[in-house]
C-alpha positions as CSV (number, residue, x, y, z in Angstrom):
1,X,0.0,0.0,0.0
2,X,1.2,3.7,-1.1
3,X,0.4,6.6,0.9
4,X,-2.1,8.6,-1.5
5,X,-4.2,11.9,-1.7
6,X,-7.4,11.9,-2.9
7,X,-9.2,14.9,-4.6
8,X,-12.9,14.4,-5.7
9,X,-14.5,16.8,-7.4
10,X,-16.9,19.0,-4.1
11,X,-15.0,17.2,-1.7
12,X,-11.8,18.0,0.7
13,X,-9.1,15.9,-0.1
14,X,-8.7,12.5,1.2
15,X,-5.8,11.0,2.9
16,X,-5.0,7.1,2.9
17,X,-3.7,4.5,1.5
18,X,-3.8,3.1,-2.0
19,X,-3.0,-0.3,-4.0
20,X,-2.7,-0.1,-7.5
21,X,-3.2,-2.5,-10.2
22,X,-4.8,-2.7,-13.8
23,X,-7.7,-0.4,-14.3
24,X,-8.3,0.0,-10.9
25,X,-7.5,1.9,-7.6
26,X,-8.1,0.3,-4.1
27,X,-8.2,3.5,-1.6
28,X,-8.4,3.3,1.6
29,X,-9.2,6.0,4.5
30,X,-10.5,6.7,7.8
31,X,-12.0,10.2,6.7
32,X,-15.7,9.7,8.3
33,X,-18.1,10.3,5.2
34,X,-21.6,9.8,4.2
35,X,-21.3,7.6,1.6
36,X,-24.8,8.6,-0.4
37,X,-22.1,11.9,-0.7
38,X,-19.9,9.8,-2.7
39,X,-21.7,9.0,-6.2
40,X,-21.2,6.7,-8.7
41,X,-19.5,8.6,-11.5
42,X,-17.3,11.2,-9.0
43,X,-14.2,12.5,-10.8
44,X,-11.3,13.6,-9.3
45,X,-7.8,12.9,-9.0
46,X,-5.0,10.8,-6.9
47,X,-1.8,11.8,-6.0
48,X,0.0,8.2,-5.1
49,X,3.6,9.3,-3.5
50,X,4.4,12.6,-6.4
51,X,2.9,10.9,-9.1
52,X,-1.2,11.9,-9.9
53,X,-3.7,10.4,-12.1
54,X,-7.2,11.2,-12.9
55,X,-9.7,9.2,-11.6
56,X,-13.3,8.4,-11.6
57,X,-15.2,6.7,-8.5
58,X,-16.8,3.4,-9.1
59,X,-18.2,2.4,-5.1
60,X,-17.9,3.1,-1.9
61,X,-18.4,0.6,1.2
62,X,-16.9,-0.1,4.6
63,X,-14.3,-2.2,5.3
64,X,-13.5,-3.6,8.3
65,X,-9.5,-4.5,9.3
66,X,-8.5,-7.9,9.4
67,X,-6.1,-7.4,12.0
68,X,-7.4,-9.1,14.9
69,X,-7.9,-5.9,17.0
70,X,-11.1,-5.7,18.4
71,X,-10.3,-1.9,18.6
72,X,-8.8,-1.5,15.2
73,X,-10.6,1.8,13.3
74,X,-13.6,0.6,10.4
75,X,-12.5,2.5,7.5
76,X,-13.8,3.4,4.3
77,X,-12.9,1.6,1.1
78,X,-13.1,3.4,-2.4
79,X,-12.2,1.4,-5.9
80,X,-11.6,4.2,-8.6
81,X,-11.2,3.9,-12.1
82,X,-7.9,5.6,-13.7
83,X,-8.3,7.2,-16.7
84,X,-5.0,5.9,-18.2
85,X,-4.0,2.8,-16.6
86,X,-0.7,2.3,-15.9
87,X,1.3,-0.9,-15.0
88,X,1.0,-2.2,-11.5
C-alpha cells in the first residue's frame, strides 16, 4: 500500500492508503463520510507518492480490518477507475 491523496470533485481531499493495479485503484481512508455523498461517476484525481492520475469513483463501502484488534478503526474503502491505466 502507497500513501495517497485523494481529490474528488466538491469534496476536501482525502488522505490514505492506496493499492494499484490494472484499471483499478483500491483507496483506503479513515476520513468519516456519508457515503450517499460519494456517487457513482465522481471525478477527481490521486496523487500516489508525487505521481497523480485522474480518476473516476466506481463504489464506496466499509471495510473492516483484518487485523485481529477488536479496537482497530472501520475504514472506508473506495475502488476508482484511472483514466490511463498504468502498470501495476
Amino acid at each position: 500500500m502507497t500513501d495517497a491523496i485523494l481529490m474528488l470533485d466538491g469534496l476536501d481531499p482525502l488522505t490514505g492508503t492506496a493499492e494499484t493495479g490494472g484499471d483499478y485503484i483500491q483507496f483506503r481512508t479513515d476520513a468519516v463520510l456519508d457515503t450517499a455523498s460519494l456517487e457513482h461517476g465522481h471525478e477527481g484525481r490521486i496523487d500516489l507518492g508525487g505521481r497523480t492520475e485522474r480518476v473516476m469513483l466506481k463504489s464506496a463501502h466499509p471495510h473492516h480490518p483484518s487485523s485481529g484488534d477488536p479496537d482497530a478503526a472501520d475504514m472506508l474503502e473506495l475502488t476508482l477507475q484511472r483514466f490511463d491505466p498504468q502498470p501495476g
